[in-house]
N, C-alpha and C positions, 0 to 999 in steps of 0.2 A: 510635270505633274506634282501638286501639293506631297508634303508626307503623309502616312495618316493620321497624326495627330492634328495637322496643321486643317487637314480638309475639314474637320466639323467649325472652324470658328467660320461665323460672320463674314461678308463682306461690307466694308463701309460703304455707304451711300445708295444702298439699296434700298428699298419701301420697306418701309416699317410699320410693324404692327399700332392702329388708332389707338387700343387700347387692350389692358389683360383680362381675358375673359375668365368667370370667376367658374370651378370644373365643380361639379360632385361626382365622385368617383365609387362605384358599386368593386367592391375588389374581394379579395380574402389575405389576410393576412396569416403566417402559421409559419413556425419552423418544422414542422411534421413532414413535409415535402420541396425538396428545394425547387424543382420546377417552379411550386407557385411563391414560394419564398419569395426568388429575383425577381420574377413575372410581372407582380402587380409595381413590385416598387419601379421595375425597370420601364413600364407603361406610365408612370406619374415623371419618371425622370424625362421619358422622349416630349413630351408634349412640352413638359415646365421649359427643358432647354430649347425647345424651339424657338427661331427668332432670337438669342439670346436671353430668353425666359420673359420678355415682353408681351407675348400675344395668349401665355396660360397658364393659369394658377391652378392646382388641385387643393381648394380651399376645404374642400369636406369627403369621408370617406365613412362608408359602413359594409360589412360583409355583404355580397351579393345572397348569400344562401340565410341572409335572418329573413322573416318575413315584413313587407313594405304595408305601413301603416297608412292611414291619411295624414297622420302630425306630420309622417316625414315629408311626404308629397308635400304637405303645406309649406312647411321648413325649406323645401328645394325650389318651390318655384316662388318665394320671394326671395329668397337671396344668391340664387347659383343662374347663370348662362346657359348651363346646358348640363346635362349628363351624359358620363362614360361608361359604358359595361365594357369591362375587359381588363387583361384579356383569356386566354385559359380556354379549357374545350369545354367550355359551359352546355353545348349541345348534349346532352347527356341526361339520360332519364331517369337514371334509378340514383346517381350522384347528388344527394340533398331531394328527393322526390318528394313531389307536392303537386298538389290539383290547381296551383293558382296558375301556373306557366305550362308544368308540361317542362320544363328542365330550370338548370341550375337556377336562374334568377327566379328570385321568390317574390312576384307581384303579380297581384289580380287582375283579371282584365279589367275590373273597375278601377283598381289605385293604376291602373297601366293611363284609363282615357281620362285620369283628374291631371295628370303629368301636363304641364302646359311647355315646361324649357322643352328645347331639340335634343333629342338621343344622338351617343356617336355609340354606336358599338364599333370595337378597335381590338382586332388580331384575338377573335377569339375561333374556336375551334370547333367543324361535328366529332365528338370523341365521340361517335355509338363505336361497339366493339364488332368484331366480326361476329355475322349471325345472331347477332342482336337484335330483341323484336325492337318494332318499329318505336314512336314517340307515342307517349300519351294524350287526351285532351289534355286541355287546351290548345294543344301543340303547335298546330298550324295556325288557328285564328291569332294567338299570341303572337309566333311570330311573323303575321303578318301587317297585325296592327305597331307592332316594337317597329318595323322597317318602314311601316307609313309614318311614323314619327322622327323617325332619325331622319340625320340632314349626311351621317356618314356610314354604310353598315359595312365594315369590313372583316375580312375574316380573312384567317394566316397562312392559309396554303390554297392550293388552288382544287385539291380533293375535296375538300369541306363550300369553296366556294359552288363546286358542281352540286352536291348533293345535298345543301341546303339551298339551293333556287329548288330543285326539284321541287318545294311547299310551299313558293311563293306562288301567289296567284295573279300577279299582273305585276309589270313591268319588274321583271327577275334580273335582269342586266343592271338595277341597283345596288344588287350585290356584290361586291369589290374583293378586289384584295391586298388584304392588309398583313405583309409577314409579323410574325413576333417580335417584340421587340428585343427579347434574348438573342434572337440571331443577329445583333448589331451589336453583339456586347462590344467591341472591339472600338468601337463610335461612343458606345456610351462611357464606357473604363479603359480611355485610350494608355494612361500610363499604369495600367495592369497589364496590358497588350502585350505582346514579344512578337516582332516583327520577323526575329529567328529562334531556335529554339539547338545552337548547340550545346548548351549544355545539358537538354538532355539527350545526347546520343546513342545514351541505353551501355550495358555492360562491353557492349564488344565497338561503341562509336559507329556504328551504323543505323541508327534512329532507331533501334530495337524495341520499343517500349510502349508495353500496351495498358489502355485504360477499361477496366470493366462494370457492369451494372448489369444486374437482369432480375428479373419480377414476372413470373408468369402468375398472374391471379387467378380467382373465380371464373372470372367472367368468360377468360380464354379457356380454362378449364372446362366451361360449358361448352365451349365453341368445339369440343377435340382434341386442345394443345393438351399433353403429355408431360405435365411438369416435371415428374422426374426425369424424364428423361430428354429433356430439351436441356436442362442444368447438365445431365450426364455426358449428353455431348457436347457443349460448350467445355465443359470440364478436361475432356478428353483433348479436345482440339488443344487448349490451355498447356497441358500438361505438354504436349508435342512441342511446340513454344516454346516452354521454361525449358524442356530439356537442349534446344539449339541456341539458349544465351539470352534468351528474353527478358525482359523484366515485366511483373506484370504489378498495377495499380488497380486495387477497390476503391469504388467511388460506390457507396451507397447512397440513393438521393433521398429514400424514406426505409422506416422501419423494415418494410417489406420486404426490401431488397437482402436484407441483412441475412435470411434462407442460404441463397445463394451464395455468400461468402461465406456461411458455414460449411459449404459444398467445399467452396476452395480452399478453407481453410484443413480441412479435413483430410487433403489432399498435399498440401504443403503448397499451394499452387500462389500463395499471397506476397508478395515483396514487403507492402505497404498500402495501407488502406488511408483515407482522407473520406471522413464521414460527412455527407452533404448536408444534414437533418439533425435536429434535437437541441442545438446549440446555440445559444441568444448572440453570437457573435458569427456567425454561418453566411449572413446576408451578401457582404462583399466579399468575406475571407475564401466561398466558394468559388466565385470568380477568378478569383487569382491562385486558387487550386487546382482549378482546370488549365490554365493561359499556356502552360508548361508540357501539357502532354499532347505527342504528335496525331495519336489514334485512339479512338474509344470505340466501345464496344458495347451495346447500348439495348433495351426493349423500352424505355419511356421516351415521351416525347422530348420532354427536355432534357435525357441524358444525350440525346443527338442536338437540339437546337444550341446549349449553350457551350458546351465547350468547339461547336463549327463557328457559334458568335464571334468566341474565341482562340480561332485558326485551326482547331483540329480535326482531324477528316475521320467524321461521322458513320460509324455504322452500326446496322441495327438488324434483330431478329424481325420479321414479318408475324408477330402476333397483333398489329392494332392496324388497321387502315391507314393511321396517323403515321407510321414511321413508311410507310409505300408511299404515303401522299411529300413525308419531305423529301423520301431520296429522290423521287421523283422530279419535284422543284429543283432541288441540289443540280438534275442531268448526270442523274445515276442512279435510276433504282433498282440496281443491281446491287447497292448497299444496303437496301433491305432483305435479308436473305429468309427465304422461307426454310425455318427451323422442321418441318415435316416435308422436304425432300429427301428421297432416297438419297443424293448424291450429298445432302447439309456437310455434315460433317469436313468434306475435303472442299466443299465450295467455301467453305469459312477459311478454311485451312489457306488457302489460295488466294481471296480477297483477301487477307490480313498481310502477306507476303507481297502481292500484287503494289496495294497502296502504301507501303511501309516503304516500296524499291523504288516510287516515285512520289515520293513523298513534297519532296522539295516543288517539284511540276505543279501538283495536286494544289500543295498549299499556295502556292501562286494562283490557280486557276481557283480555287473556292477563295482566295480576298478578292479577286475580281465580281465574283458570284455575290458577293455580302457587300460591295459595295454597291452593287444596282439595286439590291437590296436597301439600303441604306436611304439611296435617292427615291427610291417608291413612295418608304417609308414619310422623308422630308415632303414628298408631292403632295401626300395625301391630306398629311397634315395644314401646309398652304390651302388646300384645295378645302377642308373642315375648315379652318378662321375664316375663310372666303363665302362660305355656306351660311357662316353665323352672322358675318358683321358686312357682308358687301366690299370688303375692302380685299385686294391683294396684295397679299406681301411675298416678299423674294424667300425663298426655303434656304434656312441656315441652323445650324447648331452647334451651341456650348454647352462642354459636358461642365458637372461640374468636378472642384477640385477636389487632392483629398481630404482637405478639410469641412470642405460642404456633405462630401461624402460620409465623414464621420458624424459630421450632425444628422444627418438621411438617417444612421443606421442607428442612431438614440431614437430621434422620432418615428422610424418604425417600432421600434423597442417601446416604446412609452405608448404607440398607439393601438397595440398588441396586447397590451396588458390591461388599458382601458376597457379593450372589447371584452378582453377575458372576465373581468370587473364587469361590465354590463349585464354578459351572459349571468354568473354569476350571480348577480341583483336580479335578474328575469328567474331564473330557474327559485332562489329563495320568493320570489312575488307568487311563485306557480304556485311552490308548496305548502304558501302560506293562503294563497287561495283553496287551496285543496283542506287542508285544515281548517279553517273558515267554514267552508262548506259542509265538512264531517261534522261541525259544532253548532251548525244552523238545525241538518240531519236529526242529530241527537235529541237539538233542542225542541224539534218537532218531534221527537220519539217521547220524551221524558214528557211534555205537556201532554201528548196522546196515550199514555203512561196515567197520567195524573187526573183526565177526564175518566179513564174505565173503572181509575181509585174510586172519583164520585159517584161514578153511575153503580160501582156496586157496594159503595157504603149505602148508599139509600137507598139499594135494592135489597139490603140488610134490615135498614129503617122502615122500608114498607113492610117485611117479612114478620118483621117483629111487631108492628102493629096487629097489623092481621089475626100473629100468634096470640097474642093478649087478647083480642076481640073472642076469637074460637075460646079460648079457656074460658070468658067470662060468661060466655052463651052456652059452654057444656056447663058449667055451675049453676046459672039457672033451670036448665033444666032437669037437673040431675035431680032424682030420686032425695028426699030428707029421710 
């Protein structure tokens, strides 16, 4: 069997892609959140390397959540192949909410049916929260005119893929699936990878060493969840850990999470923290943040998909649908632990102790797991250049190096700050529309102003005639 480095290259003499098809990419770019930080950029790198980056170019990109104009539309279907939505749990209704879709992507049903290229949606997600009302309009007509257009609709786990057919209205078996492309990080940042990890054996050399992240929001706050005290028992569990030799590691993936580290920190519960978010140099340096730790300990999505991308065995509270539907994919969701069981606390306890004592087993059997993963991934992609162009090509991948890699993580940089620039120029157009419009306002105040000036200087000018006529008729008649 190949190593894992050597399995993403090419094999010679296999079909090759006719031609590179030219992508426009609906994404989000941000350092605010590492999930979507890798996300997009790591969805732009599996296609490009496809093929040896032959068969697709991500020639154009704008946030999924600005609103889709006709310029663009016009803009995309003279010069672009097709478009990407993905990938991310765009399913989500109150995230960027708008009446044009009914979730994340922000296009009308009209700018939807001027679209002439083929849609791929690729590894996106239903993030509704638990007990979350349902979708908004357009919801369903959206998306099921977005799945009559597309040529690939896939989406990243297989929870999301049940419960969005659930709103398809005919032929719902088009809905696929398409894992994330973070769970392949290992394929994509093969010499980030660590194919072993003794060095970190943790303080006592027996893989002791835990990775943590937690974020209980609003939203789960609405559903029930108990934030203080889901942090309290995590905390506690923690504490039991550090006192039998552990080491333990904060990985905060956005600001939010930063709560909960002041929990640990408050507690003395911290070794070392490695901050996922806020930092224009985060994009890859995350990646290889993670590559190192055996266990994490997790409530977002991607504090579970990226560091399993990257060998380490994934576990996570049961506050999102999303972390049931991976452990579940994983053939363990018993790694989603529901944080509001009486027994939480010791089943955590247990599960941390559990997969730390077979560690080595575990991580053998999840790279086997991430590499049929891997190959779905390459299928699907053959199976999209096959939908757009008639041709078939053999599924191969080259990541790229770390030099390409350092250029990726300029022109994200430069392409991030543009949009920021955009917004910017949009938001000063808004305000100056708004001032514009107060000055039009006014200026119809001031001339309606300026008619009541007339109407009652010469309703002074009539008064004062009149006055003068009345005097000159009481003088004539007046008494000599």
């Amino acid at each position: 069997m190949p190593t894992h480095a050597a399995a993403v290259r090419p094999t010679s003499g296999e079909p090759r892609p006719g031609r590179r098809l030219r992508l426009f990419h609906f994404d989000i770019k941000t350092y605010g959140n590492y999930g979507d930080t890798l996300l997009f950029e790591a969805v732009r790198e599996t296609f490009e390397g496809f093929a040896g980056g032959a068969a697709f170019e991500v020639a154009g990109s704008r946030s999924l959540r600005d609103p889709v104009g006709p310029r663009l539309v016009d803009h995309i279907n003279e010069h672009y192949d097709a478009v990407v939505v993905g990938g991310g749990g765009l399913f989500l209704r109150d995230t960027n909410a708008n009446a044009r879709s009914g979730w994340q992507w922000n296009i009308s049903l009209e700018q939807l049916r001027r679209l002439e290229v083929p849609i791929v949606v690729f590894a996106v997600g239903n993030n509704r929260f638990i007990d979350q009302e349902d979708f908004a309009e357009p919801f369903r007509e959206h998306l099921n005119l977005t799945l009559d257009k597309s040529v690939f609709f896939g989406l990243r786990n297989h929870g999301s893929v049940r419960t969005v057919r659930e709103y398809v209205d005919h032929d719902p078996e088009r809905v696929e699936y398409q894992p994330c492309p973070t769970t392949i990080s290992s394929y994509l940042f093969p010499d980030l990878y660590r194919e072993r990890l003794d060095g970190r054996a943790g303080p006592a050399g027996d893989g002791r060493v835990l990775a943590v992240e937690s974020i209980v929001g609003k939203r789960q706050i609405a559903a029930g969840f108990d934030r203080d005290r889901i942090y309290a028992d995590q905390a506690d569990v923690l504490a039991r850990l550090r006192g039998e030799g552990w080491e333990l590691v904060s990985v905060p993936h956005a600001r939010a999470d930063t709560l909960f580290g002041d929990v640990l920190r408050e507690r003395g519960l911290v070794d070392s923290e490695r901050v996922l978010w806020g930092s224009r140099d985060v994009l890859f340096r995350g990646v290889q943040d993670l590559a190192d730790l055996p266990v994490i300990l997790g409530t977002r999505g991607h504090a579970q998909m990226v560091p399993f991308g990257m060998g380490a065995i994934p576990l996570s509270l049961y506050v999102h649908h999303k972390t049931r539907y991976f452990a579940t994919d994983l053939g363990h969701p018993e790694w989603a632990l529901d944080p509001r069981a009486d027994t939480f606390t010791d089943d955590l306890y247990a599960t941390i102790h559990d997969v730390t004592e077979r560690r080595v087993a575990l991580r053998a059997e999840l790279a086997a797991t991430r590499r049929g993963l891997y190959d779905t991934t390459l299928a699907n992609l053959a199976t999209i250049y096959e939908r757009l162009t008639g041709v078939a090509v053999a599924p191969s991948f080259t990541p790229l190096t770390p030099k390409e890699r350092r250029l990726a993580a300029r022109t994200y940089d430069a392409s991030l700050e543009k949009a920021r620039a955009e917004e910017r120029l949009r938001t000063k157009d808004a305000e100056l529309g708004a001032k514009d419009a107060q000055i039009r306002t006014l200026g119809a105040e001031v001339e309606e102003s300026r008619a009541s000036l007339r109407d009652f200087r010469a309703s002074l000018a009539r008064g004062s005639l009149v006055s003068r006529a009345a005097n000159r008729a009481r003088r004539l008649v007046r008494p000599r």
